[in-house]
C-alpha positions in Angstrom: -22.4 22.1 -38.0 -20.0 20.0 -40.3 -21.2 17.9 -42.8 -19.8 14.3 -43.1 -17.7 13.5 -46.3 -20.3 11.9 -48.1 -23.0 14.3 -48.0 -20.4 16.7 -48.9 -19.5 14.8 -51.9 -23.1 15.0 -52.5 -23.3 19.1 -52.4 -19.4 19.7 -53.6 -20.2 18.8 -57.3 -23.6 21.3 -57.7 -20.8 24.3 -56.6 -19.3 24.6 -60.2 -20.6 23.9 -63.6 -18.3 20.9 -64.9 -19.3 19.3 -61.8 -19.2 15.5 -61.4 -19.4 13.1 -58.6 -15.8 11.0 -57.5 -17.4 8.1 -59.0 -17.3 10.4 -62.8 -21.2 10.5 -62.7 -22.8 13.8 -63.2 -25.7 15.0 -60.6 -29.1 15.5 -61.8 -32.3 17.0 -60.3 -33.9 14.2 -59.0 -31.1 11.9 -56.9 -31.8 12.0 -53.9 -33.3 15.5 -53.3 -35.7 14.9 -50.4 -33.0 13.4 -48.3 -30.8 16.0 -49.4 -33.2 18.3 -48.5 -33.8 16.5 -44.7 -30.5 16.4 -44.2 -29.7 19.9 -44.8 -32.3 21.4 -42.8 -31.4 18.3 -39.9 -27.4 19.5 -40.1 -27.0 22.4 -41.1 -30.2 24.2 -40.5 -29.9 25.3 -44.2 -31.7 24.8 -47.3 -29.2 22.7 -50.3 -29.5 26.1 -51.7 -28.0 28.1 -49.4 -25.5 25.2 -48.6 -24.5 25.6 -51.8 -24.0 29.8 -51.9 -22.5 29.5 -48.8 -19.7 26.8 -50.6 -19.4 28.8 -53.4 -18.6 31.7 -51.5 -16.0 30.1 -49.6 -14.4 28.4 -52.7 -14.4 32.1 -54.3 -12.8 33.1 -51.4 -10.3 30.1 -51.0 -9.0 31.1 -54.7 -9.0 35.0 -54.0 -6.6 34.5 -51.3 -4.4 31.9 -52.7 -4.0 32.1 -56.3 -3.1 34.2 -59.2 -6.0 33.9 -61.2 -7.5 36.5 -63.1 -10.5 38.0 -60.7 -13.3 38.3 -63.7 -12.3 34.1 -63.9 -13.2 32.8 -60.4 -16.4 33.7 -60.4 -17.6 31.2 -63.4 -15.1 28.6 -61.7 -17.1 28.6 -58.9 -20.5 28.5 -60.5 -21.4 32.6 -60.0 -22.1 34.2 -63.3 -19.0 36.7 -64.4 -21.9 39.4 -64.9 -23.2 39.2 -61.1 -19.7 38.1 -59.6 -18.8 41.7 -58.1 -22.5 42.1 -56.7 -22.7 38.8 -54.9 -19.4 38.6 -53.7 -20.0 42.3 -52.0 -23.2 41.4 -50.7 -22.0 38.3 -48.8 -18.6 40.1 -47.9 -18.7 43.9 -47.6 -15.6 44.0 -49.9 -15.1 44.1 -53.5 -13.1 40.9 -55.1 -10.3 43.2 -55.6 -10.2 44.2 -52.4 -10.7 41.3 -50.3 -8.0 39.9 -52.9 -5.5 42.3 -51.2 -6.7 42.0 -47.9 -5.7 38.1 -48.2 -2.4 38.8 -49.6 
């Protein structure tokens, strides 16, 4: 299932730390979480949790395959702490960064 543009504007700034809504607001904890909540699980048939991992991961993967950044620095620009980067990305993928970095080249 596809999410319509505003709910994804909704999720799209909890993916990275500096995040902020298109109207320059900054989410908090309380907006809106039960229909957040309904709406994932109604949707998606996911939890905003694992909405959010799974666009994260696909971000991570976006810059992987299509820019020149530093690996150790997408990780943080996508909200996954550098420390854990390699471990969650390989858990999701099967591949290293590095490797899936090549693969997309």
């Amino acid at each position: 299932h596809r999410m319509k543009p505003r709910r994804q504007q909704l999720i799209r700034p909890l993916i990275g730390h500096q995040a902020k809504f298109p109207d320059g607001s900054r989410p908090t904890k309380t907006v809106e979480r039960r229909w957040l909540e309904r709406m994932c699980g109604r949707k998606l048939r996911r939890t905003p949790l694992e909405e959010i991992h799974r666009a994260r991961l696909a971000r991570t993967k976006r810059l992987l395959a299509k820019t020149n950044l530093p690996i150790r620095a997408i990780g943080p620009r996508c909200g996954i702490k550098e420390a854990r980067f390699c471990k969650v990305f390989r858990k999701a993928t099967g591949l290293t960064p590095t490797t899936w970095h090549r693969r997309s080249r």
